[in-house]
C-alpha positions as CSV (number, residue, x, y, z in Angstrom):
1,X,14.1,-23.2,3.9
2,X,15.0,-20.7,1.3
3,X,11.6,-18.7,0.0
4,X,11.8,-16.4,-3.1
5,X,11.3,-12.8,-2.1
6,X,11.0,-11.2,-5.6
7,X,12.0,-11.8,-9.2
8,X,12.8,-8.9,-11.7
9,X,14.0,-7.6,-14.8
10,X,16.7,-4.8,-14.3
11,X,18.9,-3.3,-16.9
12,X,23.0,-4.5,-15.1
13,X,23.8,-0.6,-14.8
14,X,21.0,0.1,-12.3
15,X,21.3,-2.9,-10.1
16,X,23.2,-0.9,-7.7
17,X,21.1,2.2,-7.7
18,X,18.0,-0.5,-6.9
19,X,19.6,-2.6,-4.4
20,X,22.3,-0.3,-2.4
21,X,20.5,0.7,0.4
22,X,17.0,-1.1,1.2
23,X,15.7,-4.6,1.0
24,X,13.2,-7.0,2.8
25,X,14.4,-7.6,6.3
26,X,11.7,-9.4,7.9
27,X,8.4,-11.0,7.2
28,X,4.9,-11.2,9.5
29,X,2.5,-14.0,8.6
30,X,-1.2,-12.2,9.2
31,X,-4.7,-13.4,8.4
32,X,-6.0,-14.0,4.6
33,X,-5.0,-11.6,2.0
34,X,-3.4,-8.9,3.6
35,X,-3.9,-5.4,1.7
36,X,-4.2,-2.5,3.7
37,X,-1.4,-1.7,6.1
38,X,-0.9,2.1,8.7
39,X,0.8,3.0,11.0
40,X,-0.4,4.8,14.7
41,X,1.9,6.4,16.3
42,X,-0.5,6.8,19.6
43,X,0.8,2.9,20.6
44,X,3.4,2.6,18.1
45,X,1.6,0.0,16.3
46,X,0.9,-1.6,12.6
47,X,-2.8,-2.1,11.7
48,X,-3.3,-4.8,8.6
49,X,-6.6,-4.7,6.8
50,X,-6.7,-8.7,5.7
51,X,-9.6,-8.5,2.9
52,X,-10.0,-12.2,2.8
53,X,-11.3,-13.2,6.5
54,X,-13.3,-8.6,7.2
55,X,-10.6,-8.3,9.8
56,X,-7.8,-6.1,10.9
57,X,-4.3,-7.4,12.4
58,X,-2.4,-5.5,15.0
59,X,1.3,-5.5,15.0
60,X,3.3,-4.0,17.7
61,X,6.4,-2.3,17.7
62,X,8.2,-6.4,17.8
63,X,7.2,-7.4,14.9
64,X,3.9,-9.3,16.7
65,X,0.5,-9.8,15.9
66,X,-1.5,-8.4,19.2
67,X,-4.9,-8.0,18.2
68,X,-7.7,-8.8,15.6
69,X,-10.7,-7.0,15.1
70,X,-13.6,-7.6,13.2
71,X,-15.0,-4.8,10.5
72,X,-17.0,-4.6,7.2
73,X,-16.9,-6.4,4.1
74,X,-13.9,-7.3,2.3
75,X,-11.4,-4.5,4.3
76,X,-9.2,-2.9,1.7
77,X,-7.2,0.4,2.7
78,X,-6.3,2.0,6.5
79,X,-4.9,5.3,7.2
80,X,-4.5,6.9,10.8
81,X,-6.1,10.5,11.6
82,X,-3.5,12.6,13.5
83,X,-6.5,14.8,14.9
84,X,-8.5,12.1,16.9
85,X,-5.9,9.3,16.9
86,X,-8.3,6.9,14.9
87,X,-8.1,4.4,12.4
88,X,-10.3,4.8,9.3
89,X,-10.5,1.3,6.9
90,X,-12.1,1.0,3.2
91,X,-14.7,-1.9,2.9
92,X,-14.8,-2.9,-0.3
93,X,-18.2,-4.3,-0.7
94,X,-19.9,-2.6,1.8
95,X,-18.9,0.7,0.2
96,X,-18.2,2.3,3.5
97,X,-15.7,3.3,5.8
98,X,-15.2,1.9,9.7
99,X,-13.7,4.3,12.4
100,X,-11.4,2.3,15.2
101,X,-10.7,4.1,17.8
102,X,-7.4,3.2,20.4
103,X,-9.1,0.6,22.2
104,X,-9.5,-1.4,19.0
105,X,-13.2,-1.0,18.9
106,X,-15.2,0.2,15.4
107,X,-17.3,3.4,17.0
108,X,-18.6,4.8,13.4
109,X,-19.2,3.4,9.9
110,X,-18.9,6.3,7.1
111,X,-21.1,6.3,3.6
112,X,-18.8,6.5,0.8
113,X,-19.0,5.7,-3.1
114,X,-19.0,2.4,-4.9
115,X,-15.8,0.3,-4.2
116,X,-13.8,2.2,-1.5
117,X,-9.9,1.2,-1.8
118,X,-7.6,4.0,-0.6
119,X,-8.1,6.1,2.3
120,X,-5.5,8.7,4.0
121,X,-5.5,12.0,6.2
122,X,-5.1,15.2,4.7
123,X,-3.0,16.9,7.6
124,X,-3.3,20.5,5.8
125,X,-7.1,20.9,6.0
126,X,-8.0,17.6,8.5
127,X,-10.2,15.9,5.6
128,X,-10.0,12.0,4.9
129,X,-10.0,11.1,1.5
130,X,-11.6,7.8,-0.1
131,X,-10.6,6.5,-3.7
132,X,-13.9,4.4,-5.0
133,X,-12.9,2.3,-7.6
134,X,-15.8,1.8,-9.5
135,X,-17.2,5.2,-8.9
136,X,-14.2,6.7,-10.0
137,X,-13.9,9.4,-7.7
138,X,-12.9,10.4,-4.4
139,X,-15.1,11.0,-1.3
140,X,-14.0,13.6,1.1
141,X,-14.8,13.5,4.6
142,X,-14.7,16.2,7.5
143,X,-14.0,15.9,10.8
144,X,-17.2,14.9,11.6
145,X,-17.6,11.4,9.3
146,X,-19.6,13.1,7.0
147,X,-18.6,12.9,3.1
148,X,-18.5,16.9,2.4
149,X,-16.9,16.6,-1.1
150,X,-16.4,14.4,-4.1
151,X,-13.6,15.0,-6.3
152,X,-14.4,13.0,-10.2
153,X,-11.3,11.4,-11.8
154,X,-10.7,9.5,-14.9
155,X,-9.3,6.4,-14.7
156,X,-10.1,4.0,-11.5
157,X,-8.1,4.9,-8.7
158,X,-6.9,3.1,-5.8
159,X,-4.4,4.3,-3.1
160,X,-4.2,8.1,-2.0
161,X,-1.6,9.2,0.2
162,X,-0.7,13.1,1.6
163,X,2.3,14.9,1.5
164,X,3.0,17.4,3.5
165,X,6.3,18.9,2.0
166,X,4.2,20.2,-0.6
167,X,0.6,20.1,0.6
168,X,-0.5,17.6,-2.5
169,X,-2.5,14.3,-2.3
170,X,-1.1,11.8,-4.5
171,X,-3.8,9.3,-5.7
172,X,-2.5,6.1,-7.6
173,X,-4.7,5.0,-10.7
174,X,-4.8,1.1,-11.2
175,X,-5.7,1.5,-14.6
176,X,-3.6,3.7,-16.3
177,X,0.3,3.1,-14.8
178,X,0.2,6.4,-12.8
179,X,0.1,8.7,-9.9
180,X,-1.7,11.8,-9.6
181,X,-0.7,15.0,-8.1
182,X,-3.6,16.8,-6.8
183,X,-2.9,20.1,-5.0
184,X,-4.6,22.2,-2.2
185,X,-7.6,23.2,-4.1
186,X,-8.3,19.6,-5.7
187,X,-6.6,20.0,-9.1
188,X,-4.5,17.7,-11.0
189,X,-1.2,19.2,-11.0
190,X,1.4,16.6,-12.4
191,X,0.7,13.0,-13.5
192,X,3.8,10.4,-13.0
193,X,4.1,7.6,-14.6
194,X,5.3,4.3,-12.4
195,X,4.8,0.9,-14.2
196,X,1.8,-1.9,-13.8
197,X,-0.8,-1.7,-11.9
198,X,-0.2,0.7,-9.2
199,X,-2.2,-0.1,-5.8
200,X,-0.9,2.0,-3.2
201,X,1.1,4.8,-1.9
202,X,2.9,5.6,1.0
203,X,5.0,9.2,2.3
204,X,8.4,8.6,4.0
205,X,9.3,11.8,6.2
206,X,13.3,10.6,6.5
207,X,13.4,11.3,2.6
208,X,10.1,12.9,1.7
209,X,9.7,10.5,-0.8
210,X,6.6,8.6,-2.4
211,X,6.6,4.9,-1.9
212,X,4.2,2.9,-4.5
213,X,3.2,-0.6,-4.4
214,X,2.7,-2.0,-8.0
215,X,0.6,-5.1,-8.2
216,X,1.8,-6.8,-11.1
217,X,5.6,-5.9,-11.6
218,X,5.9,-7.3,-7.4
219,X,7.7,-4.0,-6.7
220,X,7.8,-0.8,-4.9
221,X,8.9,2.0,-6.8
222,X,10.0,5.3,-5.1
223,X,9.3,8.7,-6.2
224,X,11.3,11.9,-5.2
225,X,10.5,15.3,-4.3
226,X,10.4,16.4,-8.6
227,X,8.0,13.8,-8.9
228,X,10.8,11.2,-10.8
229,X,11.2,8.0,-10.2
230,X,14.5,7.2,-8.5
231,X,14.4,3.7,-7.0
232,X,12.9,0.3,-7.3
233,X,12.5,-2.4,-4.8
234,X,11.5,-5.8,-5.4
235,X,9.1,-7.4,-2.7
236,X,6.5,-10.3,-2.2
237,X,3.6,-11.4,-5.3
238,X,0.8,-8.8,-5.3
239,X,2.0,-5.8,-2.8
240,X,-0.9,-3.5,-2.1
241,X,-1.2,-2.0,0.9
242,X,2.1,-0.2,2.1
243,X,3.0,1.9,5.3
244,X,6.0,3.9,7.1
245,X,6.6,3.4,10.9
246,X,8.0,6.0,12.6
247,X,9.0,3.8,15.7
248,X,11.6,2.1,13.6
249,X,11.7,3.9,10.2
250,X,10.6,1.3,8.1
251,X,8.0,0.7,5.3
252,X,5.6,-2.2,5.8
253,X,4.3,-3.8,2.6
254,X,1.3,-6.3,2.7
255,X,1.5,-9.4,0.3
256,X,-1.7,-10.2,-0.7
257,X,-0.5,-13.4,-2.4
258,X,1.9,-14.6,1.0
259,X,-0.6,-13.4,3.3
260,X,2.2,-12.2,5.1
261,X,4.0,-8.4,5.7
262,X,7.2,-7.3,4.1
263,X,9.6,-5.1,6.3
264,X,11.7,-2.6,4.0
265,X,14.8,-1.0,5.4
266,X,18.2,0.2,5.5
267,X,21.0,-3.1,5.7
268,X,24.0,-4.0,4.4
269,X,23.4,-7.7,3.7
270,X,24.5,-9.1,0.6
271,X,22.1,-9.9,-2.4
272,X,22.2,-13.6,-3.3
273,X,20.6,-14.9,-6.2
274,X,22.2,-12.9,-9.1
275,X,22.4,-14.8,-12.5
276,X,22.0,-13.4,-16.1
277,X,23.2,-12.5,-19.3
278,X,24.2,-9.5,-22.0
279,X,22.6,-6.3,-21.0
280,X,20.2,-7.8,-18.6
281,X,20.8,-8.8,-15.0
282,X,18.1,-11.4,-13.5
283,X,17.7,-10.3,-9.9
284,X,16.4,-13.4,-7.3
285,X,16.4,-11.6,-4.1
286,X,16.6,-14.7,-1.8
287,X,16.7,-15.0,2.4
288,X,16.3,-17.8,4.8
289,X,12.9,-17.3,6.8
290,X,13.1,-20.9,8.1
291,X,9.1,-21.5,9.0
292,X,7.3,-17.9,9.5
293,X,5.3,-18.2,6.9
294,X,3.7,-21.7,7.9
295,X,6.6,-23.5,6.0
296,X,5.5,-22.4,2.4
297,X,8.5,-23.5,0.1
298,X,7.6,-20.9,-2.9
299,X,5.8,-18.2,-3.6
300,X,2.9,-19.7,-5.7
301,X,-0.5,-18.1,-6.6
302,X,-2.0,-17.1,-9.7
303,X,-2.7,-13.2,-10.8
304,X,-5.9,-14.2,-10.6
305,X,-5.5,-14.4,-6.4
306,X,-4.9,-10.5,-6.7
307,X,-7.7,-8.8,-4.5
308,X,-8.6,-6.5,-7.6
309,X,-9.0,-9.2,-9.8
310,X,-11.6,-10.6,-7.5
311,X,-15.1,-10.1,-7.6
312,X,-17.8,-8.0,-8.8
313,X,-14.4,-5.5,-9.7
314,X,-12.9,-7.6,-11.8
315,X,-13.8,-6.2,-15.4
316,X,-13.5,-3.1,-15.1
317,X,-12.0,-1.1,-18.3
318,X,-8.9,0.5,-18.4
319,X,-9.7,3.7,-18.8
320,X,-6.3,6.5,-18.7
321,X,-6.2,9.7,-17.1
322,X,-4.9,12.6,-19.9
């Protein structure tokens, strides 16, 4: 069968810049709404948080799903820890953390604020950071579980992501179209504007770029080392969670409205699907995935299927960050 991927609007001079080296190359059906997705490099495997069914999905380096294992309420963002090899996932409404450790097992539940979302490792001072949505802030934790910091930001943020070319965390703010920069000391340094609904972010050593999922445009734009925009990839209805593998050097994108994982990488393959007129090119990124998706003929699904949109979180205001 032939399954939509993604449908945007792109001005005919940049098609090339969007579409000349990266696309969706495979897809991995999971459990129920998808969102959070890391990578561990200890067993060169993909952990999935699926929000919809408090689980987590294990892929391995084939592109398999090898384990499930049970955690808190409505599971939203995973990061790995370098220092102790676990993984730490957001749950939603339980407002806390859970700590996996490599055989799969949850050996520690954190505290955090009010509508944990994002979580990733600081490698510069061994800290995990957690973006509450609806306590707009960010809860800082030590090597020990325990929340030592909380960091205040306008705006409702969602995903947070390191870098370590520069030492910054980048923290994506639903609400307001934008990343923040934060540097060593906490600060907002730069603010970088991205398009709707940002969710998540994701660091790609190969390039040192930023990789954003935004909800509502279906896309993944990519930002470069000067904090521009350079590149925009079209993927499955309502990305959120996003992650690079080192075993293979691709980025893993959750579709919370597929309740499957898009696979972004380097290929040659043709784009098919281009139709449009005057000064605007309508791009139908299109493959063949015959039935790996449980023979689902479109892409279906409302905005209002969109984990953020559910819920107790649903009304929030959108406040933006000057």
């Amino acid at each position: 069968m032939i399954l939509l991927v993604g449908v945007m609007i792109i001005p005919i001079s940049d098609i090339y810049k969007v579409f000349a080296q990266e696309r969706v190359i495979s897809i991995i059906p999971v459990e129920d709404n998808p969102v959070g997705v890391a990578y561990n490099p200890s067993y060169n495997n993909v952990y999935v948080a699926n929000h919809g069914s408090n689980t987590v999905s294990v892929i391995n380096e084939n592109n398999v799903v090898v384990d499930t294992i049970p955690v808190g309420d409505s599971p939203f963002g995973i990061a790995y820890n370098a220092d102790n090899g676990n993984m730490y996932v957001t749950n939603l409404f339980s407002d806390t953390v859970s700590v996996i450790d490599g055989s799969n097992a949850v050996v520690d539940t954190i505290p955090v604020g009010n509508g944990p979302i994002g979580v990733a490792h600081n490698e510069g001072n061994g800290n995990m950071y957690v973006t509450n949505f609806i306590s707009r802030s960010l809860s800082v934790s030590d090597e020990n579980n325990v929340v030592v910091d909380t960091i205040v930001v306008r705006g409702l943020p969602s995903g947070v992501e390191y870098n370590p070319s520069y030492n910054n965390m980048y923290v994506t703010l639903f609400s307001s179209e934008s990343v923040l920069v934060l540097n060593e000391d906490n600060v907002v340094v730069d603010t970088i504007v991205v398009g709707f609904s940002p969710f998540f972010i994701e660091y790609n050593p190969k390039n040192n770029y930023m990789y954003v999922t935004n909800e509502a445009s279906s896309s993944v734009p990519i930002i470069d080392q000067n904090n521009v925009v350079v590149d925009i990839i079209p993927v499955g209805i309502f990305p959120s969670g996003i992650a690079f593998s080192e075993g293979n050097g691709n980025m893993y994108v959750a579709s919370a409205g597929l309740d499957a994982v898009f696979v972004i990488g380097e290929t040659s393959l043709p784009i098919n699907g281009i139709k449009g007129s005057g000064n605007n090119i309508n791009i139908q990124v299109q493959e063949n995935f015959g039935n790996d998706i449980g023979g689902q003929s479109d892409l279906g699904g409302t905005y209002s299927d969109s984990p953020i949109h559910q819920g107790q979180y649903a009304n929030q205001d959108s406040s933006v960050v000057s």
